[in-house]
MARFIRO-837755 format. One record per residue (C-alpha): x, y, z. Coordinates in steps of 0.25 Angstrom, whole numbers, padded with zeros to 4 digits, always signed. Layout:
% residues N
XYZ
...
% end
This chain:
% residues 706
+0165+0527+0386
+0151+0526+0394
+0147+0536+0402
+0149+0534+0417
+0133+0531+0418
+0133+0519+0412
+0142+0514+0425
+0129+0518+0433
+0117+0508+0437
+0103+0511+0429
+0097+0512+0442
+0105+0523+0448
+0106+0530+0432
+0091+0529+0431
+0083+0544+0437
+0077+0541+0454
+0064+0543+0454
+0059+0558+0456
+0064+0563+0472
+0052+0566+0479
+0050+0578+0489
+0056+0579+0503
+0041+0577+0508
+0038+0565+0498
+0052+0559+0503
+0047+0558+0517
+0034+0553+0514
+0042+0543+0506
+0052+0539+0517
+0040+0539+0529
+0031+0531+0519
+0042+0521+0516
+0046+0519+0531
+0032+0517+0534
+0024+0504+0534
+0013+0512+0529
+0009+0512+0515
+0008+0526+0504
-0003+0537+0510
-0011+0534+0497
-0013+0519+0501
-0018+0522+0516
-0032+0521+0514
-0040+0510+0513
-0053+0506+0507
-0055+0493+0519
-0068+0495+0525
-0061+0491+0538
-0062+0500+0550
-0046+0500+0553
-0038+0511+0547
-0033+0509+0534
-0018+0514+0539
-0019+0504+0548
-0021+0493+0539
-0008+0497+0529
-0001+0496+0542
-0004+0484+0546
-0004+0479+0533
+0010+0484+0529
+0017+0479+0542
+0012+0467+0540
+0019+0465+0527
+0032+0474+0532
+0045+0465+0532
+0050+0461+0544
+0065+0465+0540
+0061+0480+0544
+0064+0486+0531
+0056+0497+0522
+0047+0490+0513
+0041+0499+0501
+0026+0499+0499
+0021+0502+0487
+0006+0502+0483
-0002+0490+0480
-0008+0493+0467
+0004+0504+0460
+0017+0495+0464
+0026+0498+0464
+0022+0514+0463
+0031+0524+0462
+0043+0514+0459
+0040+0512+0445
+0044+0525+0441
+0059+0521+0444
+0058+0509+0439
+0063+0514+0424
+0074+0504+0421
+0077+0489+0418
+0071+0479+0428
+0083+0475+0435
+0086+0488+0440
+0071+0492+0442
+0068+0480+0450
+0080+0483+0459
+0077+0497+0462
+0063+0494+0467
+0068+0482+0475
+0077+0495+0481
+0066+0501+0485
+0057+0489+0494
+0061+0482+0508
+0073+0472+0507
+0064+0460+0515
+0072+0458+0527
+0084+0464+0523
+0086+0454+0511
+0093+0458+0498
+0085+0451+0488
+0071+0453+0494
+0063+0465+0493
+0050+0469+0499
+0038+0480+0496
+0022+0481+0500
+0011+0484+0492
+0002+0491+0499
-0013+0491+0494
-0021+0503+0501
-0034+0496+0496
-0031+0484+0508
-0020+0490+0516
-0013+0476+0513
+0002+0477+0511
+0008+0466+0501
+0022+0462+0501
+0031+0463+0489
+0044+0455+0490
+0055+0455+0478
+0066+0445+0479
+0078+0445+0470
+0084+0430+0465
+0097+0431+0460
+0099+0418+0450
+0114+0415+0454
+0108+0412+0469
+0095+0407+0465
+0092+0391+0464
+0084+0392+0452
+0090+0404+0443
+0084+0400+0429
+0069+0405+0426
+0060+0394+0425
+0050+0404+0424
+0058+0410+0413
+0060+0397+0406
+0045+0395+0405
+0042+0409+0400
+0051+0408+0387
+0061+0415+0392
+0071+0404+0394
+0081+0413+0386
+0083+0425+0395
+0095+0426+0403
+0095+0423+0417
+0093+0433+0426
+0101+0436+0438
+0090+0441+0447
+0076+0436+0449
+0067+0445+0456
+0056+0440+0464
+0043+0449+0467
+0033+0442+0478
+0021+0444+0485
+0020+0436+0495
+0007+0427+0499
-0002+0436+0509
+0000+0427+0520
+0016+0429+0520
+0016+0445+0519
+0021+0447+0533
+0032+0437+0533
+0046+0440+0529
+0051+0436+0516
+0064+0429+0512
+0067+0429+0498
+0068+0413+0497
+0056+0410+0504
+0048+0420+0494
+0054+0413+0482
+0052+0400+0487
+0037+0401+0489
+0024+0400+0480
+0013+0406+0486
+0017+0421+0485
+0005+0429+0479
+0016+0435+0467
+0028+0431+0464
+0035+0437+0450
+0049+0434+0447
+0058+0443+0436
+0071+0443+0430
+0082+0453+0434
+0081+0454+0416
+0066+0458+0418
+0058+0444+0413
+0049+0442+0428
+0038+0430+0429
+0025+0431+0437
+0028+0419+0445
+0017+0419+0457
+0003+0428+0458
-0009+0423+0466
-0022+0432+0469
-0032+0430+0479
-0035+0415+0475
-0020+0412+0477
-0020+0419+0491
-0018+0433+0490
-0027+0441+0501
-0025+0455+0496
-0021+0456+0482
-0028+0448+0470
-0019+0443+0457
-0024+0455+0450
-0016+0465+0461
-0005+0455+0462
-0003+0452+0447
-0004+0470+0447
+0008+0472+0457
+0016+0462+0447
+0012+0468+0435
+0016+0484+0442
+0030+0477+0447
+0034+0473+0435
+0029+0486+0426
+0037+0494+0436
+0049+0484+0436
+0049+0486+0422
+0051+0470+0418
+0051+0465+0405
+0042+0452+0407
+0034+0443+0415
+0030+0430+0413
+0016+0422+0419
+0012+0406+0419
-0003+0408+0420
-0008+0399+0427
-0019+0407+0435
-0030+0400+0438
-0042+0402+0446
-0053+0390+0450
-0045+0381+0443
-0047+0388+0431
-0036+0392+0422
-0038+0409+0420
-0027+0409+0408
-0038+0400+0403
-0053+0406+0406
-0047+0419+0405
-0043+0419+0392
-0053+0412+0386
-0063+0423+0394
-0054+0435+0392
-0044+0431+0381
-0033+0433+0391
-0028+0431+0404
-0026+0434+0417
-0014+0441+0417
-0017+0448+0403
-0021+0458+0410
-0008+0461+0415
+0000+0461+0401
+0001+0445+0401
+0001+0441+0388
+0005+0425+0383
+0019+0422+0383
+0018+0409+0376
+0011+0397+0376
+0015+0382+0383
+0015+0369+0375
+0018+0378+0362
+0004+0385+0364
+0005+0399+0354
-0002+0411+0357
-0012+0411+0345
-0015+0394+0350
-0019+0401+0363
-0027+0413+0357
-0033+0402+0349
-0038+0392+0360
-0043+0405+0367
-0053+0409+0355
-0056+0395+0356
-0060+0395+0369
-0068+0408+0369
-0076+0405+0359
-0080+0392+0363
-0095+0393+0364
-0100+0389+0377
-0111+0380+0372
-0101+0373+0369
-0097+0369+0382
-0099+0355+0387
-0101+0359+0401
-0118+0359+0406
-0114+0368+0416
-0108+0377+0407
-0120+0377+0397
-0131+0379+0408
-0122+0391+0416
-0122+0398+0402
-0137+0398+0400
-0135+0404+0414
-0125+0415+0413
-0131+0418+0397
-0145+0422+0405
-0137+0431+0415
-0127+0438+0405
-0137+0439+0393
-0124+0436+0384
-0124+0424+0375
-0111+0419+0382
-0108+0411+0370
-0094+0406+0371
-0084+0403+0382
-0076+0418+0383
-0091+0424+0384
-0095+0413+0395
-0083+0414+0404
-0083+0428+0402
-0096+0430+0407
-0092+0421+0420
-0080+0429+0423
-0087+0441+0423
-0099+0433+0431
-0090+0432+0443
-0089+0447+0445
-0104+0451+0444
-0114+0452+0453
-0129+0444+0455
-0139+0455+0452
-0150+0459+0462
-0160+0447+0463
-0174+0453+0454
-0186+0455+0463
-0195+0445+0464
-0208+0445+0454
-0221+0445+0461
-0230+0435+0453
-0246+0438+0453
-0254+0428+0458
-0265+0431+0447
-0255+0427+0438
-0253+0413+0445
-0267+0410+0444
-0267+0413+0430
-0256+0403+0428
-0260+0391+0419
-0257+0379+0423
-0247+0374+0413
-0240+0387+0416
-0238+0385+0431
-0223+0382+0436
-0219+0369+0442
-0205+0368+0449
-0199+0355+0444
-0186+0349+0450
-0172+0354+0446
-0167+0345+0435
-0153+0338+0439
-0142+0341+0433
-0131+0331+0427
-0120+0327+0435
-0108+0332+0425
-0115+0346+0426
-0113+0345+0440
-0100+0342+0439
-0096+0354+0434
-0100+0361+0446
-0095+0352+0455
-0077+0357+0460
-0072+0343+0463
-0058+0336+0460
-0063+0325+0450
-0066+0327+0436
-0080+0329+0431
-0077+0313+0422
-0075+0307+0434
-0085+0314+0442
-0095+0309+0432
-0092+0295+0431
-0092+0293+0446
-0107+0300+0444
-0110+0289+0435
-0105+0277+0444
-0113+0282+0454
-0125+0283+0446
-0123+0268+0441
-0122+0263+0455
-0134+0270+0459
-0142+0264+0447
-0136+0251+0450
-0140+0250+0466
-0152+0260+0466
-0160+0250+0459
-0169+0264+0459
-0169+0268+0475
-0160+0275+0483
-0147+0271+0489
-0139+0278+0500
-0126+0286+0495
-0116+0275+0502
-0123+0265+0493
-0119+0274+0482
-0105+0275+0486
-0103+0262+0488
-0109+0257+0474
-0100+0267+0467
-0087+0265+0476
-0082+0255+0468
-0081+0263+0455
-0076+0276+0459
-0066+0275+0469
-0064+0289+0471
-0073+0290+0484
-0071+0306+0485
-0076+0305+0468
-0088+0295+0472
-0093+0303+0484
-0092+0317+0476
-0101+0312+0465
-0112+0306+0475
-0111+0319+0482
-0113+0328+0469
-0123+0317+0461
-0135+0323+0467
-0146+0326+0459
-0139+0325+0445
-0141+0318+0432
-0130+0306+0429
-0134+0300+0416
-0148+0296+0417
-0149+0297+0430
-0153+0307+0441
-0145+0305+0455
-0154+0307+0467
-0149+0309+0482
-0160+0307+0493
-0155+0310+0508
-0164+0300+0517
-0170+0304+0529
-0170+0293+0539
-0157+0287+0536
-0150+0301+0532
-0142+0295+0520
-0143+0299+0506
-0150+0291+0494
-0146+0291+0479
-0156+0288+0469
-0157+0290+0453
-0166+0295+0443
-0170+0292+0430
-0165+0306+0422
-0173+0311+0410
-0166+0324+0401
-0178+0334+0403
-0184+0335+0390
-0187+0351+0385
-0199+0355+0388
-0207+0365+0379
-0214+0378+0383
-0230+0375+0382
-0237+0387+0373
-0244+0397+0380
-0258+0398+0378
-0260+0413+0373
-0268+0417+0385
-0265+0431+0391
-0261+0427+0404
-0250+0416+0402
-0245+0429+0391
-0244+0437+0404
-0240+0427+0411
-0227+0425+0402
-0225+0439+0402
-0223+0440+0417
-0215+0425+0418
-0199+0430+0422
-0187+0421+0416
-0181+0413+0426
-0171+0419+0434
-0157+0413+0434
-0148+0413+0446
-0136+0422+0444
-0123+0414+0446
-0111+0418+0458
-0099+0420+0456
-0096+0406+0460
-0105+0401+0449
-0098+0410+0439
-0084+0404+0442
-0090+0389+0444
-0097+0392+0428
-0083+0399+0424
-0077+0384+0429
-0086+0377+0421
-0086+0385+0408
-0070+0384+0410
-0070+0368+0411
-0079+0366+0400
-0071+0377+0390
-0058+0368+0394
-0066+0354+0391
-0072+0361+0377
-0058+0367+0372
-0047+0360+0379
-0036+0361+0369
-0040+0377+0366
-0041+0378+0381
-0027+0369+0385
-0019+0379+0375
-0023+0391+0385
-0018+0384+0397
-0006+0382+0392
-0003+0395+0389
+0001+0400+0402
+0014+0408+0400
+0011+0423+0399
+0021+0437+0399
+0019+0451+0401
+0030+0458+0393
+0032+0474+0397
+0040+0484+0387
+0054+0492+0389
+0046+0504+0394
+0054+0515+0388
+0048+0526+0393
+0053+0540+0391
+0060+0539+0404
+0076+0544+0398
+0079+0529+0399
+0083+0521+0388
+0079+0506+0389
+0087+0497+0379
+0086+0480+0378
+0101+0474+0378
+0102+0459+0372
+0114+0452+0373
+0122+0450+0360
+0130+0435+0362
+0142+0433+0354
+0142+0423+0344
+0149+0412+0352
+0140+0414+0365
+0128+0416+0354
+0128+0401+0350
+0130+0397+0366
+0116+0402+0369
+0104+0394+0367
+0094+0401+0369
+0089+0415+0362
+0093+0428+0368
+0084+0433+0378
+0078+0448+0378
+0087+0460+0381
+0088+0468+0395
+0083+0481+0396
+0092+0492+0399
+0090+0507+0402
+0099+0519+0400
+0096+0532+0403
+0092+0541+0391
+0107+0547+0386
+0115+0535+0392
+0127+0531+0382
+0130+0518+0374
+0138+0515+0385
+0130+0515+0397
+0121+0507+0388
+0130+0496+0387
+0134+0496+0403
+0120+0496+0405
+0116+0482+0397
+0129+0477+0402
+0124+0480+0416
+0110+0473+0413
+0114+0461+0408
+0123+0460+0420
+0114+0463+0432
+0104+0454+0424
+0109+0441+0419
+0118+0430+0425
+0122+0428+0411
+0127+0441+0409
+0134+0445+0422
+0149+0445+0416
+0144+0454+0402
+0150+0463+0399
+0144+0473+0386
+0153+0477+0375
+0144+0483+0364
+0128+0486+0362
+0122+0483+0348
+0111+0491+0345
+0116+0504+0347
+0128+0512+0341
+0138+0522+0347
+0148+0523+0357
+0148+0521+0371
+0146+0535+0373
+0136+0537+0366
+0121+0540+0369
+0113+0527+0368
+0102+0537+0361
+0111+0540+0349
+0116+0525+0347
+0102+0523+0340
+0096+0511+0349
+0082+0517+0356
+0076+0514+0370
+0070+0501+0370
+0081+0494+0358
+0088+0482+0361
+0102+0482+0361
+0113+0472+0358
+0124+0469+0370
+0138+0462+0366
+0148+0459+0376
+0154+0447+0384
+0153+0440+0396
+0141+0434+0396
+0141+0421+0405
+0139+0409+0395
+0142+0399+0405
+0132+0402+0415
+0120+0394+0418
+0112+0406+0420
+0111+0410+0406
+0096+0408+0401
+0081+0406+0409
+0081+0392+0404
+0095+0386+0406
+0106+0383+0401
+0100+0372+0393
+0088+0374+0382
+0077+0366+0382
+0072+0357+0369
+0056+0359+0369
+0052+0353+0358
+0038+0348+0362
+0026+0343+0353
+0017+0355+0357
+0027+0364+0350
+0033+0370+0362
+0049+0373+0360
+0051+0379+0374
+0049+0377+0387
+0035+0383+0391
+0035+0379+0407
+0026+0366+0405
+0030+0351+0408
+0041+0346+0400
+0048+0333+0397
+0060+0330+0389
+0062+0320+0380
+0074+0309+0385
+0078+0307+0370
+0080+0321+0363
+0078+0330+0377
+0068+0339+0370
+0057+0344+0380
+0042+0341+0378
+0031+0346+0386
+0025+0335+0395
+0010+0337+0390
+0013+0335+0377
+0019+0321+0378
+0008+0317+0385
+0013+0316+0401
+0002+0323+0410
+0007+0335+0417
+0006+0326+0430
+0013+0314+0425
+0028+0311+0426
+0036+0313+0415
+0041+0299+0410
+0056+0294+0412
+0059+0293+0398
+0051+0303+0388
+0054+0305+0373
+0046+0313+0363
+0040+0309+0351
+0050+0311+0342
+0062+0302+0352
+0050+0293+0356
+0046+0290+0342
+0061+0288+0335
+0062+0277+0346
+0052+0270+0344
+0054+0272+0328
+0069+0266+0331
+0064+0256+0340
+0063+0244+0330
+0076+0247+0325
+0082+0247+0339
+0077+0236+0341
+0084+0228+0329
+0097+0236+0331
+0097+0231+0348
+0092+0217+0344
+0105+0206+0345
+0105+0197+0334
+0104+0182+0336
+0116+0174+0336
+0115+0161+0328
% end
């Protein structure tokens, strides 16, 4: 018979934390019904003349609820602080005992609330926890689930929400509907009751957070789920920053990504992408050489930051390197200005004296480059061209005002915002042979275009020195030119450029790194010496609900006993899990545990399973009718597409009208923009009809009647 433990919650079984002293009990209780944050946080390093306590104090009621209830402040950069060390058991019971612990918002019962207080700022940010229960929610399946792979695991009956809202709503009241019906929060992550969670939402400075960056946000993720003790979370990386994809110039830079840094690692790969294909196209990219770039801009910006670095800066991961690091350095003191003597002046020959000759032009698809415009550099260029033609046509060698210009070229672009961009940004560039002038004229105040004849300049060669001793010391004293150190703006306009052409040089290398965009960060049992034992239970099926599932099992539950708990407390404590966790499961009830041997009464440590094993679970009652069986329905998916893929991945996908098996959309050739037709079929369907259609054709033809 089991003990009379096993009929005992885990939470109340497992050890409170350590009881503090009468002294630090009042301190407790006075800090906890104070708006004021911990005594370690109430300094402040602002150079502001208003007291730091004030600022907590104004920061804090600010983001107080209005409900009136205790809210629990934890520190900004160690949350949730002393918590963690109770937080020792399965996910389900962890995640409850913390929300224990916060303000209910507004005297709600599935919303929870808590501040993170940064003593660097004095800013107070809201945390909010909503529980989703899936029998009451309009959308209880996982598409995010789905997407990850894990399509197969059971579904969950809660769903917990953790939020921070956007700065601008932090001293509004919060419903939980509203918060789960908007998009604009600054983090949202969203795990299973089973312990599988997604990272859903997280925008820094540039998605319009005022106090925290996506390093400090993605940080207090990362801390909640470690103490939480979670077993996974999924990410769609789709980070970008100046339209420019990071899971793409960081890995080619770095040869990882953003949230590597984190314990990120690939999950796996859209459009049948597999991870040696994308460490290939990687090494592909980094050792591009970058001479071999197409780009004019890129080429002359490299002579520039070679001469600055002193490194050879010979392939893309050493170029974009250097540039990423550019943007963090500071412009060196200007060097003193040499003082030339006027003896060595009139010594100068003449051959040797420097003339100042006009800036050469530069080509009209260099400038492109430079230029941040919603047309694309083709059509740019071919509306220069039109424009040059009509100026040769009507010139007739003079100048003719700019409306003359417009008007000649109207009829052939009619984008008019296009036409009057590229006569804007003309000036003073080569088009083909041609060199565009622009002339404002004084009495009519109207500007004048003209062309020029343009002629590549040919190299010239340095003349030899006559081996006289003053042009020697002359030499000698000569300093080499001096080339401007580029800002920070520059840097990121270069990293653009070396970014475009890298994508232009090696599109199919650099397509296969975009579409892998599904990453996961997987955490272990954690059994610590902590007189807990920590067991994964799997459901057994019997053979006749064995063949009813289509799908393969899903992982196991964690489960945690004390240290000298019975085979029988064992068993009511996996029969408990799959209960409170899964809808599939709420009418099991366990009957035998494989894995383990002994009676009920016995220790589990003499039954010969160890901490961290998984252990079978037989019994009955498991709901088979139910539609909340599995992530991804109750109906499995055909993927059988062309790129290899034979699951869903999360990317468009259209179904063939003949044999019903799902292909994605780019593969058979319909834009991601485009609608999908009415009537699809794959190659396979599509080319048996057309290989039946003769014989059709005959069978369906009525024979003439004599």
């Amino acid at each position: 018979m089991p003990s009379t433990r096993a009929l005992r919650r885990l939470d109340l079984r497992r050890s409170p934390p350590p009881r503090p002293s009468p002294q630090e009990a009042a301190a407790a209780k006075e800090e906890e019904t104070s708006p004021w944050p911990p005594s370690s946080s109430s300094t402040s390093s602002s150079s502001s003349s208003a007291p730091a306590p004030a600022k907590h104090s104004a920061a804090l009621s600010a983001a107080a609820p209005r409900g009136g209830s205790a809210v629990r402040v934890y520190p900004l950069r160690d949350f949730p602080g002393l918590d963690a060390a109770a937080l020792g058991g399965a996910f389900r019971d962890n995640v409850r005992w913390l929300l224990k612990q916060w303000g209910s918002e507004s005297g709600s019962v599935s919303a929870w609330r808590a501040l993170l207080s940064d003593e660097r700022t004095g800013a107070a940010v809201p945390i909010v926890a909503v529980e989703e229960l899936a029998a009451a929610s309009p959308a209880p399946l996982c598409d995010l689930c789905r997407c990850a792979g894990w399509s197969h695991h059971w579904v969950s009956k809660r769903k917990y929400h953790f939020i921070i809202p956007a700065a601008v709503d932090w001293d509004q009241p919060f419903r939980a509907d509203a918060l789960l019906g908007r998009s604009d929060h600054l983090l949202h992550g969203l795990i299973h009751s089973n312990g599988f969670g997604h990272l859903v939402t997280l925008r820094g400075f540039d998605g319009g957070s005022t106090f925290l960056s996506g390093c400090q946000i993605m940080d207090i993720w990362d801390q909640l789920c470690t103490a939480l003790r979670i077993r996974a979370v999924s990410v769609v990386d789709l980070t970008n920053k100046h339209s420019v994809e990071l899971r793409l110039l960081l890995g080619v830079a770095n040869g990882d990504t953003w949230f590597t840094r984190w314990g990120y690692c690939l999950a796996k790969g859209c459009f049948s992408v597999s991870t040696s294909t994308y460490a290939a196209a990687l090494e592909d990219l980094a050792t591009l050489p970058v001479d071999c770039l197409r780009s004019r801009h890129v080429r002359r910006v490299v002579t520039i930051y070679r001469r600055l670095s002193n490194k050879p800066l010979a392939t893309v991961r050493e170029f974009l390197r250097c540039l990423l690091d550019w943007k963090h350095r500071e412009a060196p003191l200007s060097p003193p200005s040499v003082k030339t003597s006027p003896r060595l002046t009139f010594l100068l020959p003449k051959s040797s004296v420097a003339k100042r000759v006009r800036q050469p032009c530069q080509r009209f698809e260099d400038v492109v480059d430079l230029l941040e415009c919603r047309w694309s550099k083709k059509r740019l260029l071919n509306a220069a061209e039109v424009v040059v033609d009509k100026l040769r046509e009507h010139a007739n060698g003079t100048k003719i005002s700019r409306q003359a210009v417009r008007d000649a070229a109207r009829g052939a672009i009619g984008d008019t915002g296009l036409l009057d961009f590229v006569i804007k940004s003309i000036t003073d560039t080569v088009v083909g042979n041609h060199i565009v002038r622009r002339v404002p004229d004084p009495e009519k105040r109207v500007l004048h275009f003209s062309l020029e004849e343009y002629a590549e300049p040919e190299p010239q060669l340095e003349p030899e020195l006559e081996p006289e001793p003053d042009a020697v010391e002359l030499d000698a004293e000569r300093t080499p030119p001096v080339v401007r150190w580029p800002s920070t703006l520059e840097a990121e306009r270069d990293l653009r450029a070396v970014y475009r052409a890298m994508v232009e040089a090696r599109g199919e290398a650099a397509q296969a790194v975009l579409d892998c965009k599904h990453w996961v960060k997987w955490w272990s049992l954690g059994d610590e010496s902590d007189d807990q034992l920590r067991f994964l239970v799997e459901w057994r099926p019997q053979p006749w609900e064995a063949t009813e599932l289509t799908r393969p099992m899903p992982p196991g539950d964690i489960v945690v006993v004390p240290l000298h708990a019975s085979i029988g407390e064992l068993l009511v404590e996996a029969e408990h899990a799959l209960q409170d966790t899964y809808c599939f499961f709420e009418g099991f009830r366990v009957e035998s545990l494989d894995g383990i041997a002994g009676e009920k009464w016995d220790p589990v440590m003499l039954g010969g399973a160890e901490s961290g094993d998984t252990i079978g679970v037989h019994g009955r009652g498991a709901d088979m009718e139910t539609g909340l069986r599995c992530q991804g329905g109750a109906d499995a998916w055909d993927v059988q597409c062309v790129c290899g893929a034979q699951d869903d991945d999360g990317e468009r996908m259209v179904a063939c009208d003949a044999c019903n098996v799902w292909h994605h959309t780019r593969c058979v050739g319909v834009a991601d923009g485009a609608p999908v037709p009415p009537l699809f079929l794959c190659i396979s369907c599509g080319g048996a009809l057309m290989a039946a259609g003769p014989i059709l054709d005959e069978a369906l033809t009525v024979p003439k009647v004599k």
